[in-house]
C-alpha positions as CSV (number, residue, x, y, z in Angstrom):
1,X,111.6,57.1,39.4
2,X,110.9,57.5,36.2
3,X,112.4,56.1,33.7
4,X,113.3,57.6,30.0
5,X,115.5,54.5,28.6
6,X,116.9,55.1,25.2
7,X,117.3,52.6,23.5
8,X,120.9,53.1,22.2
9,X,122.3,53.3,25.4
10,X,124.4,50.0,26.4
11,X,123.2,50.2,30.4
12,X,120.0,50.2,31.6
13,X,118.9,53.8,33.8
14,X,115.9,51.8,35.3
15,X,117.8,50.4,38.4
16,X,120.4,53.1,39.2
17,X,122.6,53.4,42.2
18,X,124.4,56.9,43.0
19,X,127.0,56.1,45.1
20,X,129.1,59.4,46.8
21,X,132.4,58.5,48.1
22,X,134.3,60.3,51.6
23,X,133.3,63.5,50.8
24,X,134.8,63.8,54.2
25,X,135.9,66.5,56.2
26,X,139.8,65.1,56.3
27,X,140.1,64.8,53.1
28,X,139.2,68.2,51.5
29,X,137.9,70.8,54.1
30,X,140.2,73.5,55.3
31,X,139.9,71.8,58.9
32,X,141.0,68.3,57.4
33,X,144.7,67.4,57.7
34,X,145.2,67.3,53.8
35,X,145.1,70.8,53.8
36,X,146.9,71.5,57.1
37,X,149.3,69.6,55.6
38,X,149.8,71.8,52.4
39,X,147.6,69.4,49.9
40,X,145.9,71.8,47.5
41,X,142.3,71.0,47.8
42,X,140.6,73.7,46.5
43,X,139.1,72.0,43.0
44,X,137.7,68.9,45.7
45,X,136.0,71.7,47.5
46,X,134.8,73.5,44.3
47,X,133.6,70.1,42.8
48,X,131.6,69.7,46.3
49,X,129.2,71.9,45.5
50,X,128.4,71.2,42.2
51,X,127.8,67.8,43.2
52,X,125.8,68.9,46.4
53,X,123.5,71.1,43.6
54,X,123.4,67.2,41.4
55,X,122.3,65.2,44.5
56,X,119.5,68.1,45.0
57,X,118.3,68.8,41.8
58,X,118.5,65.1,40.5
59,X,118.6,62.6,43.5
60,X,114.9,61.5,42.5
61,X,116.5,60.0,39.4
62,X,118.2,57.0,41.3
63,X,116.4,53.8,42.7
64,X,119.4,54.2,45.5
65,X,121.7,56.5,47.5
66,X,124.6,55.6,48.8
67,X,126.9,57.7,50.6
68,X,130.6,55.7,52.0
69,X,132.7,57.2,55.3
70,X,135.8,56.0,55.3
71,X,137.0,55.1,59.1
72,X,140.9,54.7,60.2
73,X,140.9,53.0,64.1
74,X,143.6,50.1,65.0
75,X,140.4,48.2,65.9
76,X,138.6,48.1,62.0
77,X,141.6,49.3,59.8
78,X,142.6,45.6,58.5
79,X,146.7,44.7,59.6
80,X,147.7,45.0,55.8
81,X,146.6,48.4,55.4
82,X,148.0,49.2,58.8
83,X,151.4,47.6,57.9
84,X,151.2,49.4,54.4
85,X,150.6,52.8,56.4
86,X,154.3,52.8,58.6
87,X,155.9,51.5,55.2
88,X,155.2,54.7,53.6
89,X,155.3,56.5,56.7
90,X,152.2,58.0,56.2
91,X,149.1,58.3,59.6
92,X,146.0,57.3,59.1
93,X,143.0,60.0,58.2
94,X,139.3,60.3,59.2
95,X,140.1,58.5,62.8
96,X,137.2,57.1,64.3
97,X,135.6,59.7,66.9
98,X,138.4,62.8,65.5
99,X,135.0,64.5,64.2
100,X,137.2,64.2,61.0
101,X,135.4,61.7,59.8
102,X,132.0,62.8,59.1
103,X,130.7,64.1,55.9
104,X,131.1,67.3,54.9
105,X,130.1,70.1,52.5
106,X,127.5,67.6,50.9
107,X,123.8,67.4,52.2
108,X,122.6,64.1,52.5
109,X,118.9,63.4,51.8
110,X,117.2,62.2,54.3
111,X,116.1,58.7,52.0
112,X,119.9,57.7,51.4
113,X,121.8,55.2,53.6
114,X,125.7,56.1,54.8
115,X,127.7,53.1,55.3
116,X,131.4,52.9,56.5
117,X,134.2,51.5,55.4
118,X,137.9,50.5,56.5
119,X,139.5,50.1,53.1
120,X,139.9,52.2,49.8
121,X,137.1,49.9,47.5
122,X,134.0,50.3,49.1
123,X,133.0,46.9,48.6
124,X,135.4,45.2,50.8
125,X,134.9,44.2,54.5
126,X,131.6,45.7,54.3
127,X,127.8,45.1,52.9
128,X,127.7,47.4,49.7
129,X,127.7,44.5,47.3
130,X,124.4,42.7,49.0
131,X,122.3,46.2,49.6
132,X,123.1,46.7,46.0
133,X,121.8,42.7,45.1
134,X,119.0,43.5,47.4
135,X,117.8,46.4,45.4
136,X,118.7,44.7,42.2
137,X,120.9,47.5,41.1
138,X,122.3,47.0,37.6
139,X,124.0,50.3,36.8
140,X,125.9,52.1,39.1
141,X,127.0,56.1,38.9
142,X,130.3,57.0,41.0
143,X,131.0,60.3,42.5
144,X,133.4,61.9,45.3
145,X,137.0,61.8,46.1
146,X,140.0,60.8,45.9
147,X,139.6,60.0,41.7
148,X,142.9,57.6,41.6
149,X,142.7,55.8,45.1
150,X,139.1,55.6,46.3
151,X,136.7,56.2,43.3
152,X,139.4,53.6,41.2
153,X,139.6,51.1,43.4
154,X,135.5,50.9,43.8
155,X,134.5,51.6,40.3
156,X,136.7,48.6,39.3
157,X,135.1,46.7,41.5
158,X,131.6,47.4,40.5
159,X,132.7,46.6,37.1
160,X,134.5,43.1,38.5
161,X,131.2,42.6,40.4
162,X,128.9,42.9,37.2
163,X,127.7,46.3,37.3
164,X,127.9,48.6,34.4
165,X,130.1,51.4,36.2
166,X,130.0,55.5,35.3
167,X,132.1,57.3,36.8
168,X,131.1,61.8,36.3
169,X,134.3,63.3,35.8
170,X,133.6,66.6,36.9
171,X,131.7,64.9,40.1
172,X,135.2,63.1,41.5
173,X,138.1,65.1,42.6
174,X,141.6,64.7,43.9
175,X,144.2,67.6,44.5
176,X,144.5,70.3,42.8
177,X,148.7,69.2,41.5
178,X,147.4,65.8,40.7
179,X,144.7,66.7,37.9
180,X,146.6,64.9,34.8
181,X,146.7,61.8,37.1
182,X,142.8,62.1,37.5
183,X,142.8,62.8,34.1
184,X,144.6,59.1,33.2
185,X,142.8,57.3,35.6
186,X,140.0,58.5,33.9
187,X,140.7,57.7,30.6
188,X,142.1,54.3,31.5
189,X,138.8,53.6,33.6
190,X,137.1,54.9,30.1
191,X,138.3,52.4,27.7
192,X,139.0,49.2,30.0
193,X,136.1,48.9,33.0
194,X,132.9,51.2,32.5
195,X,131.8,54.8,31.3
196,X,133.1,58.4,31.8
197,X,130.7,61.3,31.3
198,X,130.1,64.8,32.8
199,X,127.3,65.2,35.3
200,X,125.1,67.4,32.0
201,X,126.3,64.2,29.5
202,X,124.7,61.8,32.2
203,X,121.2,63.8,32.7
204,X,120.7,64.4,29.1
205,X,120.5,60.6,29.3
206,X,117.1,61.0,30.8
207,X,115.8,63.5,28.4
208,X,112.5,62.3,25.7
């Protein structure tokens, strides 16, 4: 990797994580059952490519790939989020062995790890946190979907772990009614818990 530091910048880009969140085919693929379900998903499936073209074109920047499956079963989902599920009346997406689950729309290289997950914040229940330690990870870029449940709840929890957090706002998606909610989250995530920038703002970083 190499490594063009400027010195203004309040994180360190020499030991960079990319992490890509469910970019799954339930959540945003015509087959998923978001969109059977009427969910408009179309910006989640432009914003796929473009970060499909990132991950080619600039995957060599990052020390670390990551890529998170989320993965609903009665066996791994925890009781709470079970419980919290009938409240809101609401079944349970990307079911273990539905084919609904895999990854989708996004090429992963063959040097990145996937890892699953039961819950919305990718650190809990599974071993994010010490593959991250292991690789002494400091800064940590967030990409994928859904921008106010899954990318939130992990990107504050990078922060609450001691990472400096970025999220790429055009690189995170949710659908397409629920864009001034993104928007908020965004903005809120911006001021209190890390750093917003576009995928362009974030390689310019790496520029003499």
């Amino acid at each position: 990797m190499n490594e063009k530091k400027s010195d203004d910048l309040p994180f360190s880009l020499k030991s960079i994580a990319l992490l890509v969140i469910d970019m799954q085919v339930d959540f945003y693929s015509n087959n998923g059952s978001a969109s059977k379900k009427g969910k408009p998903v179309k910006k989640m499936q432009e914003m796929s490519k473009k970060l499909d073209f990132f991950i080619k074109h600039y995957g060599k920047l990052f020390n670390l790939i990551i890529f998170t499956k989320y993965i609903s079963d009665k066996s791994i989902t925890p009781q709470n989020f079970l419980r919290l599920s009938k409240k809101d009346g609401y079944s349970l997406m990307c079911q273990k062995g539905s084919g609904l689950e895999k990854i989708d729309g996004v090429e992963i290289p063959d040097y990145a790890f996937v890892i699953e997950k039961p819950q919305f914040d990718s650190f809990a229940y599974i071993s994010l946190l010490k593959m991250l330690r292991e690789k002494d990870i400091k800064t940590l870029v967030i990409t994928g979907v859904r921008t106010e449940i899954c990318i939130d709840a992990t990107a504050k929890r990078a922060f609450a772990e001691g990472f400096d957090t970025i999220i790429l706002r055009d690189l995170v998606g949710t659908y397409d009614d629920r864009q001034k909610i993104q928007d908020f989250v965004l903005e809120l995530f911006n001021k209190y818990s890390g750093y917003v920038f576009t995928s362009n703002e974030f390689i310019k970083m790496f520029e003499k």
